[in-house]
C-alpha positions, 0 to 999 in steps of 0.5 A: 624306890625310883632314883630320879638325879635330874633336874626335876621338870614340869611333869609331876614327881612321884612321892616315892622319887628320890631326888640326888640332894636328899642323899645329902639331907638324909645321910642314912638314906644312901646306906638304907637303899644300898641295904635292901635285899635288892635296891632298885636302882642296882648299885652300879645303876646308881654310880651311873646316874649320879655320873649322868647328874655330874654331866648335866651339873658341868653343862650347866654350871662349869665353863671349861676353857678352850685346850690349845692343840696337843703338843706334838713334842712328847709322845703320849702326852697331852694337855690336862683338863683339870678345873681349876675348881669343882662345885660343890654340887659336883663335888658333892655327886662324886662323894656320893659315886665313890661311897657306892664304890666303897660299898660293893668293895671296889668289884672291878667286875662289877665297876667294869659294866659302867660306861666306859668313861664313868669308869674312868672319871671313877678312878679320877675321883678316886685318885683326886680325893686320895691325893689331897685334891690334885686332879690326876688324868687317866692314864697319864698317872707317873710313877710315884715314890711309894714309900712317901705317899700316904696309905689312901692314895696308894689303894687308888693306885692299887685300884687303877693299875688293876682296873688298866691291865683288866681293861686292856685285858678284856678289850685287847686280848679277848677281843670284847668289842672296843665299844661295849659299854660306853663308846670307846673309841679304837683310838682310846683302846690304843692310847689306854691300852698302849704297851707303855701302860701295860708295862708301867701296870704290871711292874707296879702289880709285881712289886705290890706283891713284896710289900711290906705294908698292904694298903687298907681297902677305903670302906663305905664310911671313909668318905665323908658326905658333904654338907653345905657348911662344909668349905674343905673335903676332909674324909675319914681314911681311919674308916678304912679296913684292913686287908689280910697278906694272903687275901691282899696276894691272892687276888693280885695274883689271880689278876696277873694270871689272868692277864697272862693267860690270855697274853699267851704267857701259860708258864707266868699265869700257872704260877701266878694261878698256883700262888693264887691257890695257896694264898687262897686257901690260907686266908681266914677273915674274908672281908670281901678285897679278893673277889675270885671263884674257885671253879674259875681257878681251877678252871684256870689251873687246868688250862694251863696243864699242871700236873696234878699232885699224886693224891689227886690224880684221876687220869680216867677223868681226864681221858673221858674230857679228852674224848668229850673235846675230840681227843684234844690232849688224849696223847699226854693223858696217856704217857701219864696213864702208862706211868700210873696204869688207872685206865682199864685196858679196854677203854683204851683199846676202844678208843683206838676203835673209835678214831678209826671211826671217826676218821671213815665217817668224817664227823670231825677232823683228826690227826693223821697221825694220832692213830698210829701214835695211840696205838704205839702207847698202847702196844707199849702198856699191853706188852709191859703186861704181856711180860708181866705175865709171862714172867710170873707164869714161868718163874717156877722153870728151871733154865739149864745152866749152859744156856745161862753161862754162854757167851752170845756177843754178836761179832764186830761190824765194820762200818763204812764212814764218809769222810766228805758227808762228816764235813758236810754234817759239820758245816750245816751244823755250823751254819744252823748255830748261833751259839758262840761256844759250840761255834767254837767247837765246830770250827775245831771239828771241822778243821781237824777233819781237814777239809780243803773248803774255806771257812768263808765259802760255806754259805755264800750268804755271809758277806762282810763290810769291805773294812771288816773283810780286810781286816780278818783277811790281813790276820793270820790263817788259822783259829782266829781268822775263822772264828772272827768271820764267821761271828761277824757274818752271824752278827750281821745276819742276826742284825738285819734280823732285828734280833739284836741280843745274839749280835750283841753276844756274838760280837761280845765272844769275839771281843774277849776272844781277841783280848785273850789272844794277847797279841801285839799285831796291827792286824788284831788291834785294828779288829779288837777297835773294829769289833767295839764299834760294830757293837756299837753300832749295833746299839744304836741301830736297836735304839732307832728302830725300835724308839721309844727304846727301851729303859738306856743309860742315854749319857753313857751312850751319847759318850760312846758315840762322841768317842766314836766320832771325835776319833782321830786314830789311824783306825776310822770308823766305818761310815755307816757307823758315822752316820748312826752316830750323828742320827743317835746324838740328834734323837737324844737331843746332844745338839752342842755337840755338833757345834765343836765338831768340825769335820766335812763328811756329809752327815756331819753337816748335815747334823749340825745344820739340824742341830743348830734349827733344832737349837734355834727352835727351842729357844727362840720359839719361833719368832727367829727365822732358821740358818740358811744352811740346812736349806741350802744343804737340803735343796741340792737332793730334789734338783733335777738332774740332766740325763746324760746321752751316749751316740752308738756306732749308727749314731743313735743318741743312747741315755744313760744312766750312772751312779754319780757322787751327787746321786749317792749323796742324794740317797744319803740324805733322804735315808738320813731324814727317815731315821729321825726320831726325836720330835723337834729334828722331825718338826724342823725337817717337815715343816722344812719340806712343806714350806719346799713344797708351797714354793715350788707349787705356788698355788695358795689355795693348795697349800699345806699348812704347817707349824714354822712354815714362815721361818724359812725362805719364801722364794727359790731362784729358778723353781723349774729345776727341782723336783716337786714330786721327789719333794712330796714323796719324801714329806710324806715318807717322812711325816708317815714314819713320825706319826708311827712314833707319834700318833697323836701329834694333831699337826701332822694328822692335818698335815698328812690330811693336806698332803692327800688332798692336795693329791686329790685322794680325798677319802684319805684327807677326810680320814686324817682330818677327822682322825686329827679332830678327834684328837683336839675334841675328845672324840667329840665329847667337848663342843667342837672347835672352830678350824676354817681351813679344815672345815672348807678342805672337808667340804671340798672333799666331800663335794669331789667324792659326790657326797652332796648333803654332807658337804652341805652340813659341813657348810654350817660348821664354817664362822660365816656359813656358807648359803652359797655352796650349801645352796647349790649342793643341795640343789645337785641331790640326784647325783648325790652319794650320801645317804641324803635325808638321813643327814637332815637330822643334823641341819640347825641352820634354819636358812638352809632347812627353808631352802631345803623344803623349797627345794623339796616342794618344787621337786614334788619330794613330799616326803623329804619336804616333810621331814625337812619340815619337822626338823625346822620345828622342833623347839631347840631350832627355834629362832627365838631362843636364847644363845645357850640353847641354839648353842647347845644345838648346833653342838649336839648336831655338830659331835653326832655328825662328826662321828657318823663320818668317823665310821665311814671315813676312819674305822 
C-alpha cells in the first residue's frame, strides 16, 4: 500500500494510495498498517512523510512573522518561534507522527534515522502536547520542578534528554558526520551539542536513576486522533504502560554508559554497564522501554577491562583475543594467568616465538619492550614450577642438622652517605610536590639536614609580587617563613597554570596555618589579610577566565569584592587585586556600587564610567545619549604620542623610547577592556569603539555599523593625533574575545564581518556575513531577510575576489536590484573566479537571464547561451504568475545559493 501525504495533483492516484486524512476517517487504518508483517512504507518512513505533509501544510496555510535580530544579551538564548496557533491539519499530522512513535515504543535508535530536524520537531510535539499545548523549543528546554509536573510531561522529558546526550553523543564523540541525515549544520552541532546541554542532560538522566515514581511509557492509544468536531486536543495519558524499575534502570544506565564510554570516562561507563547487567537481568515483563542487546553490553563490559568473576574466568580465551589483535593487552592477560596458571605452558613459550618473528619479518609493529616483558612472566611461572619440582623430588631427603642450626648472617656493610646528594633529593622533591602536607614535612627534612641554601633559592622560577615578598621577608626566620614562600610561589605558579583548585588549597593551608600560629605580630596579620585576598583573587581570576563560570553563590561574591575595595585599613590591596575586583563587580552586574564609591585610582573611574553607560543603557534603552566620561577617559589611550629624541656626544639625534606613566596607563586600560565579560559593558565598549573608528576615518561608505553608535559624540577635536589603527586593533581584539562567550550574537558576526571588509580582507568579511545570516535565518530554512548593507558589502566582496557571477546573483537579493552592476559583472566572465554557469540555476530575475543570453549569443557561447535559455523557462519564472509563486522562487533560489557560499566561505 503506497503512502501518498501530498497534495494530490493532475496525474491520476493509484487505488490502493492512501491519502494522510483517511488516516483520520478510518481510525483503525493506521494500526492496520503499522500491524503487518512488513508495512510499506516502514514506520520511521511514515514519521517522515506526515513531516513532509506538515511542511507543505505550513507553506501553504501558516504565515510565520518576521523574528527580530537574536538578542545579543544572553548567551545561548534566542527568540522562540511558537505559532501562536496550529491548524488542525497541522495538528492533526502531528498527532498521527507521535502515535507511530508510540508504536515502535519510542526506539531512539530507530527515531534517530530521521532527518535530523524531524527529529526535533518530534521531541517538539512531544513536549507540546505533554505540557498542555505550551510550545517548548529544542534545546532551550528549562529545568522544571519535577515533583509538580504531570507523569506525561516528565516521559517527554525523559525522552528529550536522552535523545540529546544520544545526539551529541554519536556526532561529537563518534565523529558520525555532522550532516548525516537531515543537513545539520556545524553550527547546530555547537548550539545542540554545547557543554551547557550536555551537563543540564546528564545530571537530569543521573537523578532519573533515584526516583521514586517512573514515568509511564505513553502507548499508541494515548493519543487521541482528531476529528473535525474536535475543538480541544484532549488525549488519553490513562493509555499509557507501565514501566518496571529494573527495565526503567537498565537502559538509562546503559545509555549513560555509552556516553561515557565514548567521552573516555572507562571507570563511569563500567559501573554504569555493570549496574545495566544487573537490572537487566532481574527484569521480568519486557514491555519493550529498554531496547539494549546483550552481546553489545558485554561487548561493552569487556572494553572496559572487568574483571571477570572466578566462575567465569577463561584466561585462554582471552590470550587467544589477544594474539588475534596483535598482542594488544597480551601483558595483563598474563599477570592473571600467573595468579591462576589456566594457559599451558607451551603456548606461552610459543608465544615468545612468535613475537620474536613478528619482529624480524616486520609484518606489524610491536613494542620494543614487550619481548623482554613476556619473557620475564614467563620465566617467573616456569621457575615457580621448577620449585615446585624440586621440592617434591627432595622432600624424602634428610639435611644434616648442622646445616639447619648454623648461623649464615652476611656482616654489616658500611655505606657511604652524601649528605649534599640528600639535600638535593629533597628539594627536587619539594619542587615536584604540591601537596601541603607533605610540603610541610620536606621543609622539615631539609631544615634538619641543615642545608645553608635559602628556601627561596631552590628554584629560581618561584617569584613573588613585591607586597607579598615584603611581607614574608619582614617575618621572623624560620618554619613559617619557609613555608609561606614556598605556598604562595606554588600558588602562583598553579594560577598562571589555570589549575585553580590546588592554588585554592595551597592558599587555604597557608591561612590555617597562620591562624594556628596565634601570634599578635604586625608582620603575621598583614600576611593573614594578604593571603585572604590572594585567594580572592584567585576566585575571581577562575570566574573570568573560564565565564559562563561554574554554578557560584554571585552575592556572596560581590560582597567580598565590595570589602575587599571599600577597605580602609592600613593593610591595602594589591592592584591587581583592585582591578579584578572592579572587572568582577561589572561582569555580575553590581553597577550602583561604583556610583558610592569615590576613590581616583584608574579602574575605578574606569568602572564607574562603564557602570554608569551600563545603567543608562538598561533603562533608557537607548534614546538617551551615554555621559561623556568614558569617552573622554577612553580617547587619551589612542592619542599618538611625540617620540622623544636624545642628541650623542657627535650631535646625532637618538630616539628614545620609555615607559611613561601615560603609557602603563594605556596598557592598563586596554588589558581592562579585554577581560569583559558580561553582554551589556561588552555592548557599551564596542559600540563605544566603533563609533571611535567612523569619526576618526570619516569615510561614510566604510563605516562600520553598530548598535548605539549614534549615542555617543559625532566629532573628535583634532582627529590627526589619534591613532586609527591601535583604534582598530583593539575592536577587534575586543569583539573577538565577546564572540568567544557569545557566539551567537548576530551584531557582532557583522560587525567583525565590517571590520575585514573594511580591511579589505573580503573572504573573511564574507565569512562572518554569512555566518551572522545563518544565524537570523535558520540556516536558511526561513525566507531570507532583507539586509541591504549586507547584501551590497557581499557583493563588493565578491566582486574584489573575482567572483564576477556570484557577485551578479547577490545583485537580485537587493530591494531594487541592481541591473547596473549585474550588467557589467557579467559582461567581465573571462577574468571570473567562480564557477560561472553552474550559479545560473540561481537566476530568477528574468532581466538579467535576458542580458545573459545576450550576452552569450554575442560572444558565440552557445552552450552557456542554452542553458541561460532553459532556466528562463521554467514554469516558476514565469512573469505571468502570481505573487506567492514568483516569491516562492526567488526563496527557494535565495536559501540554496546562501548555502552553496557557506560551504566555500565558512565550513
Amino acid at each position: 500500500m503506497d503512502v501518498d501525504l501530498l497534495r494530490p495533483g493532475t496525474v491520476p492516484i493509484s487505488p490502493e494510495t492512501v491519502l494522510w486524512f483517511e488516516f483520520l476517517l478510518d481510525k483503525e487504518l493506521l494500526l492496520k498498517h503499522l500491524q503487518k508483517p512488513n508495512p510499506d512504507p516502514s514506520p520511521v518512513e511514515l514519521i517522515n512523510k506526515f513531516a513532509l505533509a506538515i511542511f507543505e501544510s505550513f507553506k501553504n496555510e501558516v504565515k510565520r512573522p518576521e523574528v527580530e535580530g537574536c538578542d545579543p544579551n544572553v548567551l545561548n538564548e534566542s527568540n522562540p518561534e511558537a505559532p501562536t496557533k496550529y491548524t488542525k491539519k497541522t495538528v492533526a499530522l502531528k498527532i498521527l507522527a507521535l502515535k507511530v512513535a508510540a508504536y515502535i515504543k519510542w526506539d531512539l535508535i530507530e527515531l534517530m534515522t530521521l532527518p535530523f530536524k524531524v527529529q526535533v520537531n518530534i521531541l517538539q510535539d512531544l513536549l507540546y502536547f505533554t505540557n498542555n499545548a505550551n510550545f517548548i523549543e529544542v534545546p532551550n528546554v528549562r529545568s522544571y520542578d519535577l515533583s509538580s509536573v504531570s507523569k506525561e510531561f516528565l516521559f517527554a522529558l525523559l525522552m528529550y534528554h536522552r535523545w540529546l546526550i544520544n545526539t551529541c553523543m554519536r556526532r561529537v564523540f563518534c565523529q558520525i558526520p555532522s550532516r548525516l541525515n537531515g543537513e545539520m549544520s556545524p553550527m547546530e552541532e555547537n548550539y545542540f551539542c554545547s557543554d551547557e546541554n550536555i551537563d543540564k542532560s546528564l545530571a537530569f538522566l543521573n537523578n532519573a536513576l533515584t526516583w521514586k515514581d517512573i514515568p509511564l511509557m505513553l502507548s499508541f492509544d494515548s493519543f487521541v486522533t482528531l476529528t473535525e468536531n474536535d475543538e480541544d486536543i484532549e488525549h488519553d495519558w490513562k493509555q499509557a504502560h507501565y514501566v518496571s524499575r529494573n527495565e526503567f534502570s537498565a537502559q538509562i544506565n546503559y545509555e549513560l554508559g555509552c556516553f561515557h564510554f565514548y567521552r573516555e570516562n572507562y571507570d563511569v561507563a563500567k559501573a554504569h554497564f555493570q549496574n545495566t547487567m544487573e537490572f537487566y537481568n532481574q527484569i521480568i515483563n519486557r514491555i519493550g522501554f529498554a531496547n539494549l542487546k546483550m552481546e553489545n553490553l558485554d561487548g561493552y563490559l569487556l572494553a572496559c577491562k572487568t574483571q571477570p568473576d572466578a566462575n567465569n574466568r577463561n584466561l585462554l580465551h582471552a590470550f587467544s583475543v589477544c594474539v588475534a589483535n596483535q598482542y594488544m593487552g597480551i601483558l595483563n592477560v598474563l599477570v592473571e594467568d600467573n595468579k591462576y596458571r589456566e594457559i599451558p605452558l607451551n603456548h606461552r613459550v610459543n608465544l615468545e616465538l612468535d613475537i620474536v618473528a613478528a619482529q624480524s619479518s616486520g609484518k606489524f609493529a610491536v613494542a620494543r619492550d614487550l619481548l623482554p616483558k613476556i619473557q620475564a612472566l614467563n620465566a617467573s611461572i616456569i621457575n615457580n614450577e621448577l620449585i615446585s619440582a624440586y621440592n617434591e623430588s627432595v622432600s624424602d631427603v634428610k639435611i644434616p642438622a648442622l646445616l639447619e642450626n648454623s648461623s649464615w648472617d652476611f656482616p654489616e656493610m658500611n655505606i657511604r652517605r652524601n649528605p649534599k646528594l640528600e639535600i638535593r633529593t629533597l628539594e627536587h622533591q619539594l619542587i615536584m610536590n604540591y601537596d601541603p602536607a607533605q610540603i610541610r614535612d620536606l621543609l622539615v627534612k631539609i631544615t634538619m639536614k641543615n642545608s645553608n641554601r635559602p628556601i627561596s633559592k631552590i628554584n629560581l622560577k618561584w617569584e613573588l609580587p613585591i607586597p607579598l615578598h615584603s611581607v614574608i621577608a619582614s617575618l621572623p626566620r624560620g618554619f613559617l617563613q619557609d613555608y609561606g614562600f614556598v605556598l604562595l610561589a606554588k600558588a602562583k605558579e598553579m594560577t598562571i597554570g589555570k589549575d585553580w583548585p590546588t592554588s585554592i588549597v595551597l592558599l587555604k593551608a597557608l591561612e590555617t596555618e597562620i591562624k594556628h600560629a596565634n601570634s599578635d605580630l604586625p608582620p603575621i596579620t598583614k600576611l593573614l589579610k594578604m593571603v585572604g585576598w590572594e585567594i580572592l583573587l584567585v576566585e575571581v581570576t577562575h570566574l573570568l577566565e573560564e565565564c559562563p563560570a561554574p554554578p557560584i553563590d554571585k552575592l556572596a561574591f560581590a560582597n567580598s569584592c565590595k570589602a575587599c575595595l571599600e577597605t580602609n585599613d592600613s593593610v591595602l590591596p594589591r592592584t591587581e587585586i583592585i582591578e579584578q575586583c572592579v572587572l568582577c563587580l561589572l561582569n555580575l552586574g553590581y553597577w550602583d556600587f561604583f556610583a558610592t564609591l569615590d576613590k581616583r585610582l584608574i579602574y575605578f573611574e574606569l568602572g564607574k564610567a562603564i557602570a554608569n553607560a551600563c545603567q543608562d543603557l538598561n533603562k533608557y534603552k537607548g534614546p538617551k545619549k551615554f555621559s561623556k566620561d568614558l569617552w573622554e577617559l577612553t580617547l587619551p589611550v589612542f592619542m599618538i604620542t611625540p617620540s622623544q629624541s636624545k642628541k650623542t656626544n657627535s650631535g646625532m639625534s637618538l630616539m628614545v623610547s620609555r615607559e611613561t606613566p601615560v603609557n602603563n596607563t594605556k596598557t592598563a586600560i586596554l588589558s581592562f577592556f579585554s577581560r569583559l565579560r558580561d553582554s551589556t559593558a561588552l555592548r557599551v565598549m564596542i559600540s563605544l569603539l566603533t563609533k571611535l573608528y567612523n569619526v576618526l576615518r570619516d569615510e561614510a561608505s566604510l563605516e562600520l555599523n553598530v548598535e548605539y553608535g549614534n549615542l555617543w559624540p559625532a566629532v573628535v577635536s583634532n582627529a590627526n593625533s589619534y591613532n586609527i589603527e591601535a583604534v582598530s586593533e583593539v575592536l577587534l581584539q575586543v569583539v573577538d574575545q565577546a564572540l568567544k562567550f557569545y557566539p551567537y550574537s548576530i551584531a557582532w558576526l557583522r560587525l567583525i564581518g565590517d571590520i575585514n571588509f573594511v580591511e579589505e580582507k573580503y573572504e573573511n568579511a564574507l565569512n562572518y556575513y554569512l555566518k551572522s545570516l545563518i544565524m537570523c535565518n535558520e540556516y536558511f530554512n526561513i525566507p531570507i531577510r532583507q539586509d541591504d548593507h549586507i547584501y551590497r558589502r557581499m557583493i563588493k566582496s565578491c566582486a574584489s575576489l573575482g567572483c564576477y557571477t556570484q557577485a551578479a546573483v547577490l545583485c537580485q537579493f537587493l530591494d531594487e536590484p541592481d541591473y547596473l552592476s549585474a550588467f557589467r559583472f557579467l559582461s567581465e566572465q573571462k577574468s571570473c573566479n567562480d564557477a560561472v554557469d553552474a550559479y545560473y540555476n540561481y537566476f530568477w530575475d528574468t532581466n538579467i537571464l535576458e542580458f545573459l543570453i545576450h550576452v552569450h549569443n554575442k560572444k558565440g557561447e552557445f552552450q552557456r547561451r542554452k542553458k541561460a535559455i532553459e532556466i528562463m523557462g521554467l514554469l516558476e519564472l514565469n512573469a505571468n504568475n502570481n505573487e506567492e509563486i514568483l516569491r516562492e522562487a526567488s526563496n527557494h533560489r535565495k536559501s540554496t545559493f546562501l548555502r552553496a557560499l557557506c560551504k566555500q566561505f565558512v565550513y
